[in-house]
N, CA and C atoms as a LAMMPS dump frame, in Angstrom:
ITEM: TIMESTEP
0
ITEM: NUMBER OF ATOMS
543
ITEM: BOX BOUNDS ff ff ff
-5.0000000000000000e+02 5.0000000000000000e+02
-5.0000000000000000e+02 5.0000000000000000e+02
-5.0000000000000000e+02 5.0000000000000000e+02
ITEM: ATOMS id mol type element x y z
1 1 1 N 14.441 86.333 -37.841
2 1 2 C 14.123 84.987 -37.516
3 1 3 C 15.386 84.258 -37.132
4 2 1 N 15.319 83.39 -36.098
5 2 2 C 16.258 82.976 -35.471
6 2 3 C 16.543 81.042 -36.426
7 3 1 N 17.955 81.454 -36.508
8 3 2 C 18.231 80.259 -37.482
9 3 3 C 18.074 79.243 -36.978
10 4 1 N 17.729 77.919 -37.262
11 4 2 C 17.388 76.767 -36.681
12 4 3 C 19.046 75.806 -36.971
13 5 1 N 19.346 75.034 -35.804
14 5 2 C 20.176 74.031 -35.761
15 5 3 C 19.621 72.752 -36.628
16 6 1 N 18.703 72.541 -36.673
17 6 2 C 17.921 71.009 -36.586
18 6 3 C 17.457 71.482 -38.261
19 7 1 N 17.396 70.818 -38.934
20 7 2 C 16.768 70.56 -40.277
21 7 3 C 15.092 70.463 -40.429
22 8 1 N 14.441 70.956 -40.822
23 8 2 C 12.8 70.978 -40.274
24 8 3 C 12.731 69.319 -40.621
25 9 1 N 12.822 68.501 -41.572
26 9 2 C 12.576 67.309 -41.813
27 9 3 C 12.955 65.989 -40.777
28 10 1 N 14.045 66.576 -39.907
29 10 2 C 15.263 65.774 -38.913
30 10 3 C 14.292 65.614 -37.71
31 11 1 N 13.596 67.168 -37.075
32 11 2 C 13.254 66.989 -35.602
33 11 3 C 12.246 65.77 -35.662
34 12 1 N 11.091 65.476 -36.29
35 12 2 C 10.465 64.581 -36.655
36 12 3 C 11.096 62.81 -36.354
37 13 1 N 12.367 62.826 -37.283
38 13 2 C 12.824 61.775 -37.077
39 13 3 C 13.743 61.193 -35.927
40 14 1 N 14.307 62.261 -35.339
41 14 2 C 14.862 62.519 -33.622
42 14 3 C 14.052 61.908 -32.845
43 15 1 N 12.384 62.454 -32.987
44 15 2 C 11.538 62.383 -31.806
45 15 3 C 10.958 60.761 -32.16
46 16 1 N 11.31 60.318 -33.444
47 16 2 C 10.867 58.873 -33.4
48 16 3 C 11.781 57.534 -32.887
49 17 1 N 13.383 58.198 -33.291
50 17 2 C 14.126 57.367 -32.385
51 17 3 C 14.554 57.514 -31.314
52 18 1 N 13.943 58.601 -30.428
53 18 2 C 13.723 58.91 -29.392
54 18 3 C 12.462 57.838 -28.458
55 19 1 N 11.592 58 -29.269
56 19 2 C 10.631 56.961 -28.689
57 19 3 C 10.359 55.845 -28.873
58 20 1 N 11.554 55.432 -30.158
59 20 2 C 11.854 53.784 -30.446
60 20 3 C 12.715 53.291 -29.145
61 21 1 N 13.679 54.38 -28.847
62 21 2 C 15.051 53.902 -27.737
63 21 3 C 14.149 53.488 -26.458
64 22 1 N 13.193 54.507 -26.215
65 22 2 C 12.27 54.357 -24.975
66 22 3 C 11.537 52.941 -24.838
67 23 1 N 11.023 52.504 -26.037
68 23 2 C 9.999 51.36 -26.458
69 23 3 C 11.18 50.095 -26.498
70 24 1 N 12.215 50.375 -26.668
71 24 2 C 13.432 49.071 -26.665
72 24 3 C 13.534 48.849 -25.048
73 25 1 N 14.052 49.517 -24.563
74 25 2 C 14.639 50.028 -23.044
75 25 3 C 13.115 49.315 -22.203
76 26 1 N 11.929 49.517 -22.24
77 26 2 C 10.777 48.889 -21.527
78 26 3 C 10.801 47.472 -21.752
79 27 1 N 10.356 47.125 -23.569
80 27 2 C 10.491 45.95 -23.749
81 27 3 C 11.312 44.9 -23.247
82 28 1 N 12.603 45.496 -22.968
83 28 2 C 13.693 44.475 -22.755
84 28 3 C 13.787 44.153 -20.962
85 29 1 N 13.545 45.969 -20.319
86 29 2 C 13.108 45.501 -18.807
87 29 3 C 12.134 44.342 -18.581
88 30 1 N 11.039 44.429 -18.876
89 30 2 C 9.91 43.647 -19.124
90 30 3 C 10.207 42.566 -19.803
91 31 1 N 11.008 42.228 -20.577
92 31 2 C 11.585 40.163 -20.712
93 31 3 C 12.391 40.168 -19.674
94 32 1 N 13.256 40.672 -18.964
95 32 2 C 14.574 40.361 -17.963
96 32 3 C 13.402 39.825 -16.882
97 33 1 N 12.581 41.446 -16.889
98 33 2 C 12.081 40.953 -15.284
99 33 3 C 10.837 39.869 -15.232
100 34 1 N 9.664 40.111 -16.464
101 34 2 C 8.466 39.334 -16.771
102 34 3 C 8.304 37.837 -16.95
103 35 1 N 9.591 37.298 -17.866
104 35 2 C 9.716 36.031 -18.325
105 35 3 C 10.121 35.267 -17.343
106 36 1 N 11.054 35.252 -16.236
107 36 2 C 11.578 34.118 -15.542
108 36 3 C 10.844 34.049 -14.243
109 37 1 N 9.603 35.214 -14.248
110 37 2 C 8.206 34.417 -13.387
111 37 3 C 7.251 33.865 -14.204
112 38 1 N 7.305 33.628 -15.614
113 38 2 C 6.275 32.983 -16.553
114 38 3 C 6.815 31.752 -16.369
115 39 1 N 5.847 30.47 -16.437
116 39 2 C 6.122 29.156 -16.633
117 39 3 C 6.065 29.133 -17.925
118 40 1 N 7.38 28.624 -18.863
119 40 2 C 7.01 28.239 -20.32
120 40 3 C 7.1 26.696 -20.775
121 41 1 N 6.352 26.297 -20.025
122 41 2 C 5.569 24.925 -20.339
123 41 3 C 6.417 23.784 -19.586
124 42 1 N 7.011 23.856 -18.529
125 42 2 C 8.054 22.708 -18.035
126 42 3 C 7.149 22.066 -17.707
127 43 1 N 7.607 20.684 -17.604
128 43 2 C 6.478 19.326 -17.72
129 43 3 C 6.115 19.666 -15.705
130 44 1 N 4.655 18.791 -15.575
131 44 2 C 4.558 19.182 -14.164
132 44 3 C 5.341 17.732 -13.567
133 45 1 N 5.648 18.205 -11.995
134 45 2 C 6.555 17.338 -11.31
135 45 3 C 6.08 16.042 -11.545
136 46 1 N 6.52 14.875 -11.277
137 46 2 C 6.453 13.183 -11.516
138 46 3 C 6.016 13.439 -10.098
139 47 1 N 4.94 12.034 -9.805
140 47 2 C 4.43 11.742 -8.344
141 47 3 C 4.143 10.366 -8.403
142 48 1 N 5.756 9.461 -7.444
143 48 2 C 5.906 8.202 -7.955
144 48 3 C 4.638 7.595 -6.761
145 49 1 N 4.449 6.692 -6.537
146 49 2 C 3.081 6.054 -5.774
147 49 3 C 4.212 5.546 -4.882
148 50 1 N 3.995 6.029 -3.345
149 50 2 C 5.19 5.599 -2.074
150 50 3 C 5.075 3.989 -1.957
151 51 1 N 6.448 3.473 -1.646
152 51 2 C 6.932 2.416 -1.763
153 51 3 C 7.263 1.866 -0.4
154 52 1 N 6.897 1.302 0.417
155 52 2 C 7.88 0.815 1.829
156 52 3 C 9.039 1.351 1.337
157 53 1 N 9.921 1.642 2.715
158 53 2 C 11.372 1.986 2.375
159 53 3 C 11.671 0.726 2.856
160 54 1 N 13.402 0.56 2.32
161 54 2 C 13.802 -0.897 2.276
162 54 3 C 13.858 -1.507 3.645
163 55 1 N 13.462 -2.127 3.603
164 55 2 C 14.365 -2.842 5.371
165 55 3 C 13.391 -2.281 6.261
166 56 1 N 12.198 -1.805 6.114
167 56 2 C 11.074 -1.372 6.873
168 56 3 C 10.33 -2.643 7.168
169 57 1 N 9.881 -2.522 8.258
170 57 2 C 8.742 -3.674 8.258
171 57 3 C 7.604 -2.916 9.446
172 58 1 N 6.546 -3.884 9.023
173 58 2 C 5.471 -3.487 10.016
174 58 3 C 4.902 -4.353 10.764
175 59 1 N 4.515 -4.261 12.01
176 59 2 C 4.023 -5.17 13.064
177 59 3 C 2.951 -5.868 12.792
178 60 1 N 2.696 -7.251 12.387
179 60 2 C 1.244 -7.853 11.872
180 60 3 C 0.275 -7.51 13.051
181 61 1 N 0.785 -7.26 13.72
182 61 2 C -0.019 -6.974 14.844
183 61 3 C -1.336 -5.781 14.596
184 62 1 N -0.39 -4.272 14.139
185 62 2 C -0.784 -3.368 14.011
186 62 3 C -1.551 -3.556 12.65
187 63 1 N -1.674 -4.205 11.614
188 63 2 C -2.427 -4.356 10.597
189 63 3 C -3.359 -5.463 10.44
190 64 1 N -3.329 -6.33 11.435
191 64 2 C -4.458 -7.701 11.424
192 64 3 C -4.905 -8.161 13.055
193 65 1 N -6.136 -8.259 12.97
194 65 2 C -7.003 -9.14 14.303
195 65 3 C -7.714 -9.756 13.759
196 66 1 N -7.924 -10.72 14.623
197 66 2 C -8.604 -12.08 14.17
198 66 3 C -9.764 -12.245 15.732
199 67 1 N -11.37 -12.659 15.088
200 67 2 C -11.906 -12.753 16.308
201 67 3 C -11.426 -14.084 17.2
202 68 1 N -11.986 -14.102 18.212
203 68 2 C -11.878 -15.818 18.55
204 68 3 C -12.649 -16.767 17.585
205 69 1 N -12.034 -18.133 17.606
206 69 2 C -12.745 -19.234 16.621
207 69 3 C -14.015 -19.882 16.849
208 70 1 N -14.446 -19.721 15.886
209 70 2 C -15.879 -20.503 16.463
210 70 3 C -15.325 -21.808 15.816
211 71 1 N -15.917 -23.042 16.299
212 71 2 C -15.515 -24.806 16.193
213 71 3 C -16.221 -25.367 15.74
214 72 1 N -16.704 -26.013 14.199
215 72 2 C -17.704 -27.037 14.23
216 72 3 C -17.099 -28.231 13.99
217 73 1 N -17.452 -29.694 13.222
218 73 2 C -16.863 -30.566 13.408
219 73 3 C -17.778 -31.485 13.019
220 74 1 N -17.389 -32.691 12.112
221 74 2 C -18.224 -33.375 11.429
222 74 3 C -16.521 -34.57 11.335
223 75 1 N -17.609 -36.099 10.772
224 75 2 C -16.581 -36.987 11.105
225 75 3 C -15.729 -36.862 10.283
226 76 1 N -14.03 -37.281 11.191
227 76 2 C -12.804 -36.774 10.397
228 76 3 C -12.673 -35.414 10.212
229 77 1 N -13.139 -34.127 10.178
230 77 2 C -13.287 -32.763 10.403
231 77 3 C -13.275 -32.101 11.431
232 78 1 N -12.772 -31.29 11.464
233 78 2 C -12.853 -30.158 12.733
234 78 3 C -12.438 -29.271 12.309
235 79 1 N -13.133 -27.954 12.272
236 79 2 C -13.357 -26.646 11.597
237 79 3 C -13.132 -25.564 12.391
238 80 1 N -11.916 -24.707 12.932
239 80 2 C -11.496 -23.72 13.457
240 80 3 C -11.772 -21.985 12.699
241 81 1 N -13.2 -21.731 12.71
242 81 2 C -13.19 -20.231 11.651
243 81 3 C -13.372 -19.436 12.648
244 82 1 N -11.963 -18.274 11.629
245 82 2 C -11.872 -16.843 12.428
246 82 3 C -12.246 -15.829 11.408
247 83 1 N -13.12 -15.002 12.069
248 83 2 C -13.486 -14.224 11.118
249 83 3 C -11.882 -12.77 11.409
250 84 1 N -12.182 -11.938 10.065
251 84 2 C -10.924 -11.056 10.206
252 84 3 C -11.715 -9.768 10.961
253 85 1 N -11.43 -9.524 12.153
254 85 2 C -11.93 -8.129 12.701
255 85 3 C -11.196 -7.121 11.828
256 86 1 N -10.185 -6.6 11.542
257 86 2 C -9.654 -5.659 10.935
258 86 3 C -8.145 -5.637 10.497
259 87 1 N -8.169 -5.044 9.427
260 87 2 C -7.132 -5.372 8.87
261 87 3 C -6.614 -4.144 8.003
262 88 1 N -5.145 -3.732 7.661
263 88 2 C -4.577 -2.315 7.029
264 88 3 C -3.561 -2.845 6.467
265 89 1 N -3.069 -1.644 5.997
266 89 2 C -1.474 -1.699 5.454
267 89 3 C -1.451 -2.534 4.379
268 90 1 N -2.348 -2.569 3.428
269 90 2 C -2.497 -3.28 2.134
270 90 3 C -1.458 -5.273 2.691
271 91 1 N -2.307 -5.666 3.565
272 91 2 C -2.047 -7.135 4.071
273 91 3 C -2.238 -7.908 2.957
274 92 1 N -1.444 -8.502 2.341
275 92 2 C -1.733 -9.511 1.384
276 92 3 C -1.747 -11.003 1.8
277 93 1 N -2.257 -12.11 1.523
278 93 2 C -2.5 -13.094 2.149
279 93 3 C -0.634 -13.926 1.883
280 94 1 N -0.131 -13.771 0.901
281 94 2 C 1.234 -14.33 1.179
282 94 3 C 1.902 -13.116 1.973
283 95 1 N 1.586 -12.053 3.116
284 95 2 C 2.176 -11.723 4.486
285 95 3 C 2.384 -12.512 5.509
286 96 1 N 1.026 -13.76 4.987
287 96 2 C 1 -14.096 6.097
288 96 3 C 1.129 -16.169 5.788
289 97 1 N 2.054 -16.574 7.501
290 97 2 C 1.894 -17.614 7.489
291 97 3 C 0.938 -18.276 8.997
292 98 1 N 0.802 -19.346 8.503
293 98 2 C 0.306 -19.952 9.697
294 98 3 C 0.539 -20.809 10.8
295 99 1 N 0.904 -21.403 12.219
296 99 2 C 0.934 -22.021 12.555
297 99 3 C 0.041 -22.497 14.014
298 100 1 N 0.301 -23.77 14.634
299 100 2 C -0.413 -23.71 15.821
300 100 3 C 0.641 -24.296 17.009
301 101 1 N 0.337 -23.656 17.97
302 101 2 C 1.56 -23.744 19.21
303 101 3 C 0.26 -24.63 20.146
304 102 1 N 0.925 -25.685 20.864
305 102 2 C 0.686 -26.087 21.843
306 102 3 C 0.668 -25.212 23.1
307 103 1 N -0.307 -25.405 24.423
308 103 2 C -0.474 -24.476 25.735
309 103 3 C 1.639 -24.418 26.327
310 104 1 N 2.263 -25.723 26.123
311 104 2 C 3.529 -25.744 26.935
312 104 3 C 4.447 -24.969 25.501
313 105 1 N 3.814 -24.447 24.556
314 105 2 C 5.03 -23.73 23.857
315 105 3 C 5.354 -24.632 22.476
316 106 1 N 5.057 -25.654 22.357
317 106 2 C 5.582 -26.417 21.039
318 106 3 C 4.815 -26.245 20.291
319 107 1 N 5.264 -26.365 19.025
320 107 2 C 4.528 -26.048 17.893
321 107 3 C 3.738 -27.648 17.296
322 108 1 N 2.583 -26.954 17.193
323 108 2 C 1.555 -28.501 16.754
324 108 3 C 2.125 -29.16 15.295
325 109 1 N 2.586 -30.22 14.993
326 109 2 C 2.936 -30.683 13.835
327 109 3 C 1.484 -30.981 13.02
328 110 1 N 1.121 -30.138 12.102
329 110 2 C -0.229 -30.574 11.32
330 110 3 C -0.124 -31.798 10.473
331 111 1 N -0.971 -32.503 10.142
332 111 2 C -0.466 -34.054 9.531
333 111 3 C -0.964 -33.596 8.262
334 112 1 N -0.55 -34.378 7.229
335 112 2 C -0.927 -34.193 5.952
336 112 3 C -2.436 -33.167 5.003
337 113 1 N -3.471 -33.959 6.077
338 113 2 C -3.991 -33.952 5.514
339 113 3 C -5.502 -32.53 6.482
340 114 1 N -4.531 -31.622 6.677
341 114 2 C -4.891 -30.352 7.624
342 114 3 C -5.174 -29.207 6.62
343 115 1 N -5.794 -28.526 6.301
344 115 2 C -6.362 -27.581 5.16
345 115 3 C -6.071 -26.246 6.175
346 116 1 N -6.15 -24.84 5.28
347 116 2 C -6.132 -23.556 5.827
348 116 3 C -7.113 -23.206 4.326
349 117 1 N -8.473 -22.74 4.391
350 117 2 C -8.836 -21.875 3.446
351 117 3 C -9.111 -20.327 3.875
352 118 1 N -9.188 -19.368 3.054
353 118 2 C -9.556 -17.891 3.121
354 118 3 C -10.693 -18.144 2.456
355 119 1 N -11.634 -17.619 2.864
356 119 2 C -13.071 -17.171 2.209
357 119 3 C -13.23 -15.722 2.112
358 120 1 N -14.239 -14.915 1.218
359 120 2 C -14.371 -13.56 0.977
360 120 3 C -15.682 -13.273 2.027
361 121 1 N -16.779 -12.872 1.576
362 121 2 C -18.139 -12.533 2.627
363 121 3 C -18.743 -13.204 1.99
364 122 1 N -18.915 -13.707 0.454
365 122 2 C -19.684 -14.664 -0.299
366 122 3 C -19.432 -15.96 0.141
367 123 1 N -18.626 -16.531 1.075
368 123 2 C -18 -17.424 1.382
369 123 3 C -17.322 -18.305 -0.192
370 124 1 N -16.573 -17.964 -0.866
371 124 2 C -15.64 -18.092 -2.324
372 124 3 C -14.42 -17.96 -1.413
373 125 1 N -13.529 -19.332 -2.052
374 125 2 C -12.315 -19.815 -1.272
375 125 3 C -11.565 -18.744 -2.456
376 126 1 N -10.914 -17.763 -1.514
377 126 2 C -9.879 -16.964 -2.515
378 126 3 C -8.124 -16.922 -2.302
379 127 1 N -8.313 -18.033 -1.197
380 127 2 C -6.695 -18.393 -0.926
381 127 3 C -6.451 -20.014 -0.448
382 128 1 N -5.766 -20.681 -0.761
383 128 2 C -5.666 -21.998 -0.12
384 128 3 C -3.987 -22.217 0.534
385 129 1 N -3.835 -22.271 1.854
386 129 2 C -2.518 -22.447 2.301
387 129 3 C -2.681 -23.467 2.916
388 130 1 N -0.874 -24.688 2.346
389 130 2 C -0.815 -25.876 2.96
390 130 3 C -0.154 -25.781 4.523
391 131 1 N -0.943 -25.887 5.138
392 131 2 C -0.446 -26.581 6.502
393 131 3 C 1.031 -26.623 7.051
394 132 1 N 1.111 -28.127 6.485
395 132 2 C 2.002 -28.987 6.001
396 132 3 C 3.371 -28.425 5.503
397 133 1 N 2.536 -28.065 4.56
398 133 2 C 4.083 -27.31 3.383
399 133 3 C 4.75 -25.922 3.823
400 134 1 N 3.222 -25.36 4.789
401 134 2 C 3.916 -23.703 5.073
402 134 3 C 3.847 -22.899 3.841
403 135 1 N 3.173 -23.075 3.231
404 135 2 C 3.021 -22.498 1.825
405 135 3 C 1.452 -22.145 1.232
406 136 1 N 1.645 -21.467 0.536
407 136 2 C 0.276 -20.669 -0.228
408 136 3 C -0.099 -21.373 -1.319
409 137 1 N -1.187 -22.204 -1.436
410 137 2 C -0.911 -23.165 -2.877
411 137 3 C -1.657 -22.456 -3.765
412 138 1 N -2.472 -21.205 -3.553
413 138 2 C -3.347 -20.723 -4.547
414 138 3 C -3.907 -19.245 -3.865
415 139 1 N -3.849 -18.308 -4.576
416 139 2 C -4.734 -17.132 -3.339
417 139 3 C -3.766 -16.078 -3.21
418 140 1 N -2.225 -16.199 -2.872
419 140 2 C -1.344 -15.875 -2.211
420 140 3 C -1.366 -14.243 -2.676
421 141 1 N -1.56 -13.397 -3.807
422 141 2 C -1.183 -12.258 -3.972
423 141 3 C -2.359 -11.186 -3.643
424 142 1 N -3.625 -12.043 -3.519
425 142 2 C -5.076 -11.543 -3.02
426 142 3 C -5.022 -11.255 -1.379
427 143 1 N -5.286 -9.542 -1.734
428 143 2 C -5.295 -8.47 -0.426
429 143 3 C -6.672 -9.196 0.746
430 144 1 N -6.223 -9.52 1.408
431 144 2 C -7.134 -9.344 2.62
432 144 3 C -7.739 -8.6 3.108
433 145 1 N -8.865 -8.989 3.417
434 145 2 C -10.134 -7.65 3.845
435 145 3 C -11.14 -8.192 5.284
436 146 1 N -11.259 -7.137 5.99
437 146 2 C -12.476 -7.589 7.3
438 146 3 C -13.063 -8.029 6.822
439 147 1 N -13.805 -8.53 5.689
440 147 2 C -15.103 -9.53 5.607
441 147 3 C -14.923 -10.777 5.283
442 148 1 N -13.401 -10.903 5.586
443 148 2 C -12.496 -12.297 5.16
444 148 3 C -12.886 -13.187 5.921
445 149 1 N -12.848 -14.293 6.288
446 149 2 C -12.448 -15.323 7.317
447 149 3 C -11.656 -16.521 6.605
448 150 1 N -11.597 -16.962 7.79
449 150 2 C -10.192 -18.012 7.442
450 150 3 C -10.606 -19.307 8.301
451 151 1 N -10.436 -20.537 7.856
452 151 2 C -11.218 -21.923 8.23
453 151 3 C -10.244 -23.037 8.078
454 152 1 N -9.522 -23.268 9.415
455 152 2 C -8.227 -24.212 9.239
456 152 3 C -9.412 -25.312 9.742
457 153 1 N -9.148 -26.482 8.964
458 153 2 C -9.899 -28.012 8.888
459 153 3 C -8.339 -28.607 9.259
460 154 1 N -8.536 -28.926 10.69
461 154 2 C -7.924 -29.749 11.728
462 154 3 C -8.017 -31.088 11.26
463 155 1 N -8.721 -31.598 10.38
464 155 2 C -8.97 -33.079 10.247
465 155 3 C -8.973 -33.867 11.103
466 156 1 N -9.749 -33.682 12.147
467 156 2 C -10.774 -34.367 13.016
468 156 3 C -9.857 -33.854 14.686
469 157 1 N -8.766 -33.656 14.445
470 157 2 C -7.751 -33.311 15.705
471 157 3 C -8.654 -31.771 16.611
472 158 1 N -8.925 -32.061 17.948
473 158 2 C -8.823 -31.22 18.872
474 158 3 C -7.808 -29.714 19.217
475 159 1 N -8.33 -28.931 18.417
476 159 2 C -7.229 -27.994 19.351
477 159 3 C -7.696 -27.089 20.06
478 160 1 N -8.239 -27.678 20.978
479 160 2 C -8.931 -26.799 22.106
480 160 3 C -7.575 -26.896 22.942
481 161 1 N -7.386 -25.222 23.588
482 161 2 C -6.292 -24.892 24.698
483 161 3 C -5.3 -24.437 23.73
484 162 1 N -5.145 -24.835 22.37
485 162 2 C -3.732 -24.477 22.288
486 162 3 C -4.065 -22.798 21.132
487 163 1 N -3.059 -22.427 20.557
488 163 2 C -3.179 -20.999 20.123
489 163 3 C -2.546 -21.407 18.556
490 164 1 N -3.696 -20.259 17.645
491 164 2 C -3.174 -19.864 16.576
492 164 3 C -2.978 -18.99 15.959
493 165 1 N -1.791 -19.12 15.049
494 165 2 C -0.542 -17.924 15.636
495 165 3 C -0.544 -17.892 13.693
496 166 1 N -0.779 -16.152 13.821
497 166 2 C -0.517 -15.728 12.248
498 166 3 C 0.409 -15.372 12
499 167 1 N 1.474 -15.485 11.258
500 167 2 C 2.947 -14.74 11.216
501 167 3 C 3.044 -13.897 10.284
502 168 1 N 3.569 -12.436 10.688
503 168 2 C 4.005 -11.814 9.286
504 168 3 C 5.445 -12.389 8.738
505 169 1 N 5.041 -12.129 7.007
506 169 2 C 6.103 -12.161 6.396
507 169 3 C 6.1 -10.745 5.145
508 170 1 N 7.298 -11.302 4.987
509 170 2 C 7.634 -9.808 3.889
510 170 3 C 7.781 -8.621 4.744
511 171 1 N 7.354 -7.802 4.469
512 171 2 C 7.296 -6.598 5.307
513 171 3 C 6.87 -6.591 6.217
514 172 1 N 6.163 -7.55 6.544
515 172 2 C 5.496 -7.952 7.894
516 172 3 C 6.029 -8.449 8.861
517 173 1 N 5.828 -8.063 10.004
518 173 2 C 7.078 -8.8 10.668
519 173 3 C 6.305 -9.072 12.354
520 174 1 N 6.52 -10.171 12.931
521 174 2 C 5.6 -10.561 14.489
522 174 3 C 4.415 -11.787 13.941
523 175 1 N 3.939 -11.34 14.94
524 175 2 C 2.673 -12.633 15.154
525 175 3 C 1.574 -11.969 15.159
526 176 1 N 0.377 -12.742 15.163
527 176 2 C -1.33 -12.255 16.059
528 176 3 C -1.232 -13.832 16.449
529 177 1 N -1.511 -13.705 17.972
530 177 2 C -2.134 -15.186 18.672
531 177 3 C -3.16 -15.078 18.355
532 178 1 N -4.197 -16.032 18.916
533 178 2 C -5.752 -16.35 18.945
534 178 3 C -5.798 -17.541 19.713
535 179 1 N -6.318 -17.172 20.961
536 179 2 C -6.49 -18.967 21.505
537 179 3 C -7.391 -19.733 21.117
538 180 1 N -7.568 -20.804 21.048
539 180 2 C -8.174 -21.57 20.547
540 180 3 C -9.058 -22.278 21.559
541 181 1 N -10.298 -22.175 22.388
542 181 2 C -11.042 -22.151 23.514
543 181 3 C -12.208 -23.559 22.725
């Protein structure tokens, strides 16, 4: 009988750290290569809500039309309503100001006592701008919508021939005419 090198009790324990070394050697391939395509829980990306960039502006043009005015008129009154054909770009009613130009180019001086209201489709006054003052006295942060109209009370003054002129402000930037027929 041919003498054995190996201890009968040893080969046993050879062939187990033999197949521990094997079971290390996989495991550890398998974290190098497995783990850094696993996501382990990184928060998901932030998605801030887009902002105008600074110093951008947009053409009132391209975000507001106004139909032509229809005219009624009762004593001391005269009622210029435009309804809003269409309107974008989240238009807020302090975008916008108002004025009225004469046919030769001058601007109409409104007298005191000249009103601008916004109405919704319920006809509910949801903006009031002074004339006068060039200013928003109530309304001003309420988005504008096509089923808007808008009802400048001339107080009894004629402005047939001449044009009224919406101005952007803020990011807004230009005019919309509307003649006034």
């Amino acid at each position: 009988m041919a003498a054995s090198l190996v201890a009968p009790g040893s080969l046993r324990l050879i062939i187990v750290a033999a197949v521990l070394a094997v079971l290390v050697v996989v495991v550890v391939v398998g974290v190098l290569v497995l783990v850094p395509a696993i996501n382990l829980g990184s928060p998901a990306p932030v998605v801030l809500p887009s902002l105008p960039a600074p110093n951008v502006t947009v053409p009132v043009g391209s975000a507001l039309a106004l139909d032509l005015a229809s005219e009624s008129a009762a004593p001391s009154h005269t009622w210029y309503n435009f309804s809003v054909a269409a309107v974008a770009g989240g238009l807020a009613l302090d975008n916008l100001e108002f004025q009225v130009q004469s046919p030769t180019g001058s601007i109409v001086v409104p007298s005191e006592s000249w009103s601008l209201d916004v109405l919704n489709v319920q006809g509910v006054v949801v903006g009031v701008y002074s004339m006068p003052l060039a200013v928003w006295e109530a309304g001003g942060a309420v988005p504008l919508t096509s089923q808007d109209g808008i009802s400048l009370d001339a107080a009894g003054a004629s402005l047939s021939g001449d044009t009224f002129i919406a101005i952007g402000a803020g990011s807004f930037q230009g005019s919309v005419d509307v003649p006034i027929r």
